[in-house]
N, C-alpha and C positions, 0 to 999 in steps of 0.2 A: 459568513465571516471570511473575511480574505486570509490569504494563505501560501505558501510555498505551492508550486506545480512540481511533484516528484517529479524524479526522472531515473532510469535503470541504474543510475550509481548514487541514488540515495543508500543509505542506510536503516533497515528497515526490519522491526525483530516482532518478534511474536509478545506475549507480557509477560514468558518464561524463556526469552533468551532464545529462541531456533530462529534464524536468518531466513527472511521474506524476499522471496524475487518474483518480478512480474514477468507472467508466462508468455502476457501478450505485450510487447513495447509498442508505440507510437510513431513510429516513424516518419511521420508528415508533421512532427510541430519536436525542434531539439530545442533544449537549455543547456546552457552547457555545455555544446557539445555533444550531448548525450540525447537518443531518445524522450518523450515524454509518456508517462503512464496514467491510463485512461479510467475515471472510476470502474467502468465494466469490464477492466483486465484481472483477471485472479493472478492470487500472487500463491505462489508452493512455498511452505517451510521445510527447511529442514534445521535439523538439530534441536527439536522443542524437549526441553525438561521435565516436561508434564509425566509423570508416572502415566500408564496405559491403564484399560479398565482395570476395575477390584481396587484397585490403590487411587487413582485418578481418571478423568475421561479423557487424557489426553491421549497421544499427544498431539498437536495441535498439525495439520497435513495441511489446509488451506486458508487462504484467508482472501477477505472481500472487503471494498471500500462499498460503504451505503450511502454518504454523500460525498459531494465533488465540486466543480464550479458549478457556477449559477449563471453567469454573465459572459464566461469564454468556453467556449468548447472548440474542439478537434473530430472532423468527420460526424458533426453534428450529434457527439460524447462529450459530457462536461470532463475536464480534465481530476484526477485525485488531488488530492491538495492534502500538505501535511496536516492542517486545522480541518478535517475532514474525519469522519464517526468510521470504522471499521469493526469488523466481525471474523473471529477468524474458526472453523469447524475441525472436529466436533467441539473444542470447548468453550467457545459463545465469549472469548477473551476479545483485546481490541489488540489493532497492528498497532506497532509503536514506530515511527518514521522520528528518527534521533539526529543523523547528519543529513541537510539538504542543499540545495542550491540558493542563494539568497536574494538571487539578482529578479529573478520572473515572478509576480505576487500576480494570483487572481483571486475572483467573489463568485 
């Protein structure tokens, strides 16, 4: 399904509100001005809501894009794409990418 190409100034939260940032940016493909981020870059939360054990499994420290493009990659890595499935550890939540860039769509 085609999609937004994040990029390091998306907007990017966990599904309890803690702020998503990619560890590894892309440097070799910008939107925007900005970096591109690679489905295999992990993104660190911070700020997740999640209660910790006993009360909840949170709260939420990483998170990972599972799918990405299909048809454009970077460095022979499909790019993330906001229409893209994520996972974020330990509580098996999805990232939520809310503001992106609108101008770059890949599949």
């Amino acid at each position: 399904m085609p999609g937004a190409i994040l990029h390091v100034g998306a907007t990017v939260t966990c599904a309890h509100g803690g702020q998503a940032t990619p560890t590894v940016p892309n440097p070799r493909v910008m939107v925007s001005g900005q970096p591109t981020v690679l489905q295999t870059s992990p993104y660190a939360v911070a700020g997740c809501a999640m209660p910790p054990p006993n009360a909840g499994n949170g709260p939420c420290v990483t998170g990972q894009w599972l799918s990405g493009s299909v048809r454009v990659l970077s460095l022979g890595q499909p790019f993330a794409l906001q229409t893209g499935q994520s996972v974020c550890a330990p509580t098996g939540t999805p990232l939520l990418p809310s503001v992106v860039q609108a101008r770059v769509l890949a599949t």
